[in-house]
VOGU-3710 file (C-alpha; in Angstrom, 3 decimals, decimal comma):
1> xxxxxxxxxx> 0,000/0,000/0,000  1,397/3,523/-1,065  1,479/4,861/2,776  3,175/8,512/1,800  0,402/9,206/-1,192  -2,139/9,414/2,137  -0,360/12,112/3,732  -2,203/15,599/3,778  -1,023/17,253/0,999  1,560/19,596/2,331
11> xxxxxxxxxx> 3,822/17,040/4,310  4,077/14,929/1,053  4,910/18,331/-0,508  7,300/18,604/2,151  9,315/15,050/1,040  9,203/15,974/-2,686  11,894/18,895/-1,295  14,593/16,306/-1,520  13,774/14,809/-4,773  15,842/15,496/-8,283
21> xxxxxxxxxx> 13,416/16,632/-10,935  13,668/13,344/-12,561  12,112/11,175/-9,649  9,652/13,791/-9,767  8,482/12,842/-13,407  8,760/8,957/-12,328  6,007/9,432/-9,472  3,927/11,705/-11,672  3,113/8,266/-13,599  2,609/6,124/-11,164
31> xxxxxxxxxx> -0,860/7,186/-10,198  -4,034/9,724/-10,362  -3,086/10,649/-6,895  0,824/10,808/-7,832  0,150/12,790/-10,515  -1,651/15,591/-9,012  0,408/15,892/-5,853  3,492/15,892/-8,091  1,640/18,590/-10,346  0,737/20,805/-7,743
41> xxxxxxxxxx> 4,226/20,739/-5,966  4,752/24,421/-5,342  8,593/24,133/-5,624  9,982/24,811/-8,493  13,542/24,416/-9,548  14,219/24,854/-12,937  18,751/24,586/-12,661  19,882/22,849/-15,916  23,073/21,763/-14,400  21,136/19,125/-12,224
51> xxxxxxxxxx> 20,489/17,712/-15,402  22,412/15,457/-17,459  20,926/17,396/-20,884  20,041/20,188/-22,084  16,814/17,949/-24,156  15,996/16,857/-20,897  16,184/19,999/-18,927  13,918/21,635/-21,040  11,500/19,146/-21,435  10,988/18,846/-17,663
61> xxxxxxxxxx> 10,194/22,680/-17,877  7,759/22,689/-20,072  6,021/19,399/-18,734  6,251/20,881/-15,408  5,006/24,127/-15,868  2,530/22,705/-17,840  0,704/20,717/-15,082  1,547/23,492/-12,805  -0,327/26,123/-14,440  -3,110/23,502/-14,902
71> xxxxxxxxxx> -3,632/23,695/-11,277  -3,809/27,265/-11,230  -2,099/27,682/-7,737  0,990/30,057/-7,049  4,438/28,741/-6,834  6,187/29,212/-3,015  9,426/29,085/-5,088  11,008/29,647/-8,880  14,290/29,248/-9,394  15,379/29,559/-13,178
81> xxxxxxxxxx> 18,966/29,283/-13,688  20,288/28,066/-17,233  21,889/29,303/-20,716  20,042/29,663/-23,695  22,026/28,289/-26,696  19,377/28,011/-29,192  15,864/30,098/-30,610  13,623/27,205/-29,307  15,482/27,290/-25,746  14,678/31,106/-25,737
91> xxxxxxxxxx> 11,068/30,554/-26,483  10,492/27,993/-24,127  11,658/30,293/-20,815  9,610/32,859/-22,451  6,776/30,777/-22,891  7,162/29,199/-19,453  7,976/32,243/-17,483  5,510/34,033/-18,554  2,936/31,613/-17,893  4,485/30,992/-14,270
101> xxxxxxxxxx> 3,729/34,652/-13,263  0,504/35,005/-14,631  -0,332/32,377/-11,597  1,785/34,816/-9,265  5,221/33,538/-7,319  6,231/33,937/-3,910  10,111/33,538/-4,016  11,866/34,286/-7,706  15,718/33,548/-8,079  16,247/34,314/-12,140
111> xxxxxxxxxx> 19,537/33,952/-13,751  19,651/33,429/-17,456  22,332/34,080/-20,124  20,917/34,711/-23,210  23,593/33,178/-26,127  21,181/32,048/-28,639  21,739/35,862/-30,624  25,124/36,012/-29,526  27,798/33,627/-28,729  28,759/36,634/-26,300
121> xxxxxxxxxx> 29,331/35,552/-22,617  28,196/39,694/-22,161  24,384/38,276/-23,304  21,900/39,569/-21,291  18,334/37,720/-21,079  15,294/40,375/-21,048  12,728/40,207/-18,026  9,022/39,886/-19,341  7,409/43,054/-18,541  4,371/40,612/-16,978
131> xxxxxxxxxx> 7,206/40,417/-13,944  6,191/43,856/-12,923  2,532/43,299/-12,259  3,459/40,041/-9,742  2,034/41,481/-6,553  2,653/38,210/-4,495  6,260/38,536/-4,561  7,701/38,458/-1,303  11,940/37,647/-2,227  13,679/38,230/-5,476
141> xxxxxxxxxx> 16,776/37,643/-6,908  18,096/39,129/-10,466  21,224/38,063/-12,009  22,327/39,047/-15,369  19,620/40,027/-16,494  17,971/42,512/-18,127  15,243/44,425/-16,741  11,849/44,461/-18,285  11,126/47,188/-21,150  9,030/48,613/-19,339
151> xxxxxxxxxx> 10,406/49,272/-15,819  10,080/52,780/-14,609  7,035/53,019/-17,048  4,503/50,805/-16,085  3,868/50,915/-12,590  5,770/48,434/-10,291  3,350/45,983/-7,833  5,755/44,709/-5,518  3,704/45,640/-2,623  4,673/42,878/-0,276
161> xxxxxxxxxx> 8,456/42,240/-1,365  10,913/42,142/1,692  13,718/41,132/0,322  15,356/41,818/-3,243  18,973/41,019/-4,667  20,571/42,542/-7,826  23,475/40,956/-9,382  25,410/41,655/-12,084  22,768/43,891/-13,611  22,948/47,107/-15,609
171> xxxxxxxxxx> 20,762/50,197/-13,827  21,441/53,371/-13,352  21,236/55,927/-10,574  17,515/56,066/-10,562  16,566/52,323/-10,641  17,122/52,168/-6,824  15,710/55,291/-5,648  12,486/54,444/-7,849  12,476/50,659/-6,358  12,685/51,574/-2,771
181> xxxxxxxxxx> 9,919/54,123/-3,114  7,712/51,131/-5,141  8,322/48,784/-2,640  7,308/49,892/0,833  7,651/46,654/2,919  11,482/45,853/1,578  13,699/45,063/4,515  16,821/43,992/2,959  18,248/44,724/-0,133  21,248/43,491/-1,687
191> xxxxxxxxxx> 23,193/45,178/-4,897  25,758/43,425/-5,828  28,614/44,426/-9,147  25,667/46,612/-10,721  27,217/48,229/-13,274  25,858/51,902/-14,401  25,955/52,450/-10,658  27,774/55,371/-9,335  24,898/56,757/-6,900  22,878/54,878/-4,234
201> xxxxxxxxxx> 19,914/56,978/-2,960  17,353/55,566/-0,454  14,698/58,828/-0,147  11,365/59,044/1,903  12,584/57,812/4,926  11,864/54,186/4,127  10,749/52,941/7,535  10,850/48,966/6,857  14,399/48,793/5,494  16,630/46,885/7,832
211> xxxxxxxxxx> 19,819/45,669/5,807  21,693/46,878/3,454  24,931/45,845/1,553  26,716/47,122/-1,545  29,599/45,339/-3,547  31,073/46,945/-6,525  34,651/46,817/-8,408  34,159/50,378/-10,653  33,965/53,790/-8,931  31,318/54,767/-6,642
221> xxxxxxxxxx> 30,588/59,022/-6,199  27,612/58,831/-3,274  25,745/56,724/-1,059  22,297/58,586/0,422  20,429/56,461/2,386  17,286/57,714/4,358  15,987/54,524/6,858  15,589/55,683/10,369  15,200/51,537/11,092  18,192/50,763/9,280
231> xxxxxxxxxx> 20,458/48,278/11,620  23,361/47,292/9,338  24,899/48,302/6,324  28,104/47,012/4,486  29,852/48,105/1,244  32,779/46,654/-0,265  34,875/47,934/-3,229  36,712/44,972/-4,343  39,754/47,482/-5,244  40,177/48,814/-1,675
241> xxxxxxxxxx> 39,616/52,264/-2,614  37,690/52,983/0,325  33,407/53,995/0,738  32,562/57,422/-1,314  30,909/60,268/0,212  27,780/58,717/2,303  24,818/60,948/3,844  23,541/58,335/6,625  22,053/60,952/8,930  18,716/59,662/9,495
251> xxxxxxxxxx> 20,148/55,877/9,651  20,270/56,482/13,994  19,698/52,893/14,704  22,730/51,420/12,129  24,232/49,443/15,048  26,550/46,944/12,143  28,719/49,234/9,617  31,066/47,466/7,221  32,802/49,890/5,157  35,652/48,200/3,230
//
């Protein structure tokens, strides 16, 4: 008798954690009742080098984020982290992605290099614009990306992010003042190598933000931070040259400062 299949629904969830994506398709066939409590699994880890192909790898996306999307529930976790080589490996992540946060996500972890244009290792993968309007987001991560086309023109819905990482991402100045005013609940915020940087402006007195680091290897003119809740804040300049000019008046409660 299949003893584990008659678990409530969220402990079984809570074994599939520690199963590779391929014993995940094996159980989906086994049963009805395998099938949808394999389809509904709200964890989703899409990292092509836990696969032993490329075929493979994107085959289990698109089978899995087609049952997903059947059940029309929203994903705890996405993680996306793979090349694109080819046209048809560019359309499926589109396709998928897209389809993924039209049911909403809670935690997002992107990192895709786009190489199916360019052989360039430079290749930067463009964020659907339909990333903008995902209002359930609570963490994400960016790296190498691009951001969507429309960012800083449609309006931005992360309403209940906390936490948010950049990574080896082009923005400029205003990108961070503009994200800290659209997200009112972020707590800690991470910018990491993002080039285009050279000022780091926090305005409004942003009352939830609680951490704050910066790492960056080209020159830096300004950090402005206003966060009278702010408790620790580290930046790092990989060539020792020391933190710019910083305006951390209304930071009275910074109690952890790494300057390096």
């Amino acid at each position: 008798m299949d003893l584990i299949s008659q678990l409530p629904e969220s402990i079984v969830h809570g074994i599939l954690c520690y199963c590779p994506p391929a014993e995940l398709v094996r159980m989906s066939v086994l049963s009805k009742t395998w099938f949808r409590l394999t389809a509904s699994f709200p964890h989703l880890d899409f990292t092509i080098y836990k696969f032993k192909s490329r075929e493979s790898f994107f085959k289990y996306v698109e089978y899995t984020t087609s049952r997903f999307c059947h059940q029309k529930v929203t994903a705890y976790t996405l993680r996306l982290i793979t090349d694109l080589r080819e046209p048809a490996e560019l359309d499926i992540v589109n396709r998928c992605l897209e389809l993924l946060l039209q049911n909403g996500v809670y935690d997002l972890v992107i990192n895709v290099i786009n190489l199916s244009e360019s052989p360039s290792a430079s290749a930067k993968y463009r964020l659907p614009n339909i990333l903008l309007s995902v209002s359930a987001l609570t963490s994400l991560t960016i790296h190498g990306c691009d951001l969507p086309s429309s960012f800083m023109v449609e309006a931005l819905k992360f309403k209940s992010l906390t936490r948010l990482k950049l990574e080896n991402i082009h923005i400029d100045d205003e990108v961070i003042t503009y994200l800290t005013t659209s997200c009112p609940l972020l707590q800690i915020l991470r910018v990491f190598y993002c080039h285009g940087l050279k000022r780091f402006c926090v305005y409004g007195h942003h009352q939830h933000l609680r951490s704050v680091s910066i790492q960056y290897n080209t020159p830096f003119e300004r950090i402005d931070i206003e966060a009278p809740n702010l408790s620790s804040l580290s930046i790092k300049d990989d060539y020792g040259r020391g933190p710019p000019q910083m305006n951390l008046a209304s930071c009275e409660k910074t109690k952890k400062r790494v300057l390096l």
